[in-house]
Structure formats: structure tokens, C-alpha cells
C-alpha positions as CSV (number, residue, x, y, z in Angstrom):
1,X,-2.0,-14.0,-13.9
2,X,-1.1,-10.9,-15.9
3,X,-1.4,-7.7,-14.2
4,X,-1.3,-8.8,-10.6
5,X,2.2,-9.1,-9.6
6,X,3.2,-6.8,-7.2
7,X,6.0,-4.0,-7.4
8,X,8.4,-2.7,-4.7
9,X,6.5,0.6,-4.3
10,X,3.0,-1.2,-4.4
11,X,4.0,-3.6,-1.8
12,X,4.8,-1.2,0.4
13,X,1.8,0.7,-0.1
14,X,-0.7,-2.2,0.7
15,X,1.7,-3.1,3.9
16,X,1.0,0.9,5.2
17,X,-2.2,0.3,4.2
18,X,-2.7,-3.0,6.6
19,X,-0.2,-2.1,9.3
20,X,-1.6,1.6,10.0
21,X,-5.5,1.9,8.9
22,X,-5.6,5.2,10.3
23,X,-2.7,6.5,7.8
24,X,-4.6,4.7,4.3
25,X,-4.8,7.9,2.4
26,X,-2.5,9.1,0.2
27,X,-0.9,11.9,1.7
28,X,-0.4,9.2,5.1
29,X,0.5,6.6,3.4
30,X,3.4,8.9,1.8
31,X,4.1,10.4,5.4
32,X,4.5,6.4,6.6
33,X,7.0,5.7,4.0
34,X,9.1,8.1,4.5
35,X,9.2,8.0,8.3
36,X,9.5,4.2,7.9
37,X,11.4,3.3,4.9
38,X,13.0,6.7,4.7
39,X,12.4,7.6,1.5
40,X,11.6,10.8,-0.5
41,X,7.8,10.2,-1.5
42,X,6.4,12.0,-4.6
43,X,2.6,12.1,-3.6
44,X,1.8,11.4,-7.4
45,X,3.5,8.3,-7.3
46,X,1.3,7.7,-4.5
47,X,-1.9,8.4,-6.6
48,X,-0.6,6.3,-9.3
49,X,0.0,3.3,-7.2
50,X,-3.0,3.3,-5.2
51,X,-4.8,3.5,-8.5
52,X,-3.2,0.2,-10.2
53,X,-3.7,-1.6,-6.9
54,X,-7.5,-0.7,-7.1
55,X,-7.5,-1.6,-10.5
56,X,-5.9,-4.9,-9.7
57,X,-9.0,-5.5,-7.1
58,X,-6.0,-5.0,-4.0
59,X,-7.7,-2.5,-2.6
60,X,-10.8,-0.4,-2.1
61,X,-11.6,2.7,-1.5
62,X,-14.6,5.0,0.0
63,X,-14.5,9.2,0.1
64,X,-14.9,9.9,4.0
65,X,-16.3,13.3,5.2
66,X,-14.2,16.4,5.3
67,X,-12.9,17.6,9.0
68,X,-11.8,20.9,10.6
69,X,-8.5,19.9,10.8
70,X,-8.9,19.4,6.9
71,X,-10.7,22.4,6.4
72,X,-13.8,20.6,5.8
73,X,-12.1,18.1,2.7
74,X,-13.1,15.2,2.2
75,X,-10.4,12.4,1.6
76,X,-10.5,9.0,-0.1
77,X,-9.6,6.0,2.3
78,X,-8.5,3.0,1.1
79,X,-8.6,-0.3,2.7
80,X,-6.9,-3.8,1.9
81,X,-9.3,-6.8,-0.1
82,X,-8.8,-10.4,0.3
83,X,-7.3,-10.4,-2.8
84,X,-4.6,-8.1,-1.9
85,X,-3.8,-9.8,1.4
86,X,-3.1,-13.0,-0.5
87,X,-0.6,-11.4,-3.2
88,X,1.2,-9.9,0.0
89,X,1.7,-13.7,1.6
90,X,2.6,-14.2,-1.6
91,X,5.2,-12.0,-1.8
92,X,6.7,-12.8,1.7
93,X,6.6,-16.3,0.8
94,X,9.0,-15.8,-2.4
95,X,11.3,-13.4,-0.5
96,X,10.8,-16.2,2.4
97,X,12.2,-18.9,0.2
98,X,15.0,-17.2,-1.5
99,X,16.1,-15.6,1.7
100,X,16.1,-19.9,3.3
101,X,17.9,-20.5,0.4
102,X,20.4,-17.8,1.3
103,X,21.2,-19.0,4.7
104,X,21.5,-22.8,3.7
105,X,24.0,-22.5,2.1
């Protein structure tokens, strides 16, 4: 289906997204991926990415109340659908397969 593959940089984003709830917000998510993957993070790639995979119906997102620690901001959470769960399996299963295919022979 056109328009719901997934990229590198997306996939990553919906795995922080899944694997640390607490970080789904663009400026956490970008934190996550650098710590983890340890790369350089623009945070408007960030925005962009989040943005296709909502488009895509990957995730959703809700604005949550502002904090004292945020100086009373709000910031936009985003959280993981069904549908974006099964393009990540997805995903694994390809790199699954080619990576069997690797060691067989």
C-alpha cells in the first residue's frame, strides 16, 4: 500500500515511541536517539517524522498539560496505533528473513 512503508528514521521513532512511553515527545524522542543510536538529531526532523507517521495512521497524538519543570508548556504526546505496531513486525520480519538468509549460507 502506497504511503505506508516505513523509513530508517521513522522506524526508529515509532520503536522510542513503544520502548520508552515516557520519552514520546519530540524533544525525548530526539534525546533517546541520540543516547541510543548515537546520532546527531535535528529536532525538525523529528517534527517532520512524527507528522508522516500520524499521517500514515502510526501514531496518535494528544496535547498534555504544561508543568513547572516546562515552565507551564504544554507538549504534544504521541503514542503507537495498531496499525503502526503491525508495520513495525513487519519490518523485523523482512530484516528477520534477509538477516536467516545471511547466516545460511
Amino acid at each position: 500500500m502506497k504511503g505506508t512503508n516505513l523509513g530508517e528514521f521513522e522506524e526508529l521513532v515509532l520503536l522510542v515511541t513503544v520502548a520508552r512511553p515516557e520519552e514520546a515527545y519530540s524533544v525525548g524522542i530526539a534525546k533517546v536517539l541520540e543516547e541510543v543510536a548515537g546520532r546527531k538529531v535535528v529536532h525538525s526532523v523529528v517534527h517532520a517524522s512524527l507528522n508522516r507517521l500520524v499521517k500514515k495512521g502510526f501514531l496518535t497524538s494528544e496535547m498534555k498539560p504544561g508543568s513547572q519543570k516546562r515552565g507551564g508548556r504544554r507538549k504534544r504526546v504521541f503514542e503507537i496505533t495498531s496499525a503502526g505496531m503491525k508495520a513495525l513486525e513487519k519490518v523485523k520480519d523482512q530484516r528477520d528473513n534477509l538477516w536467516a538468509m545471511i547466516h545460511s549460507t
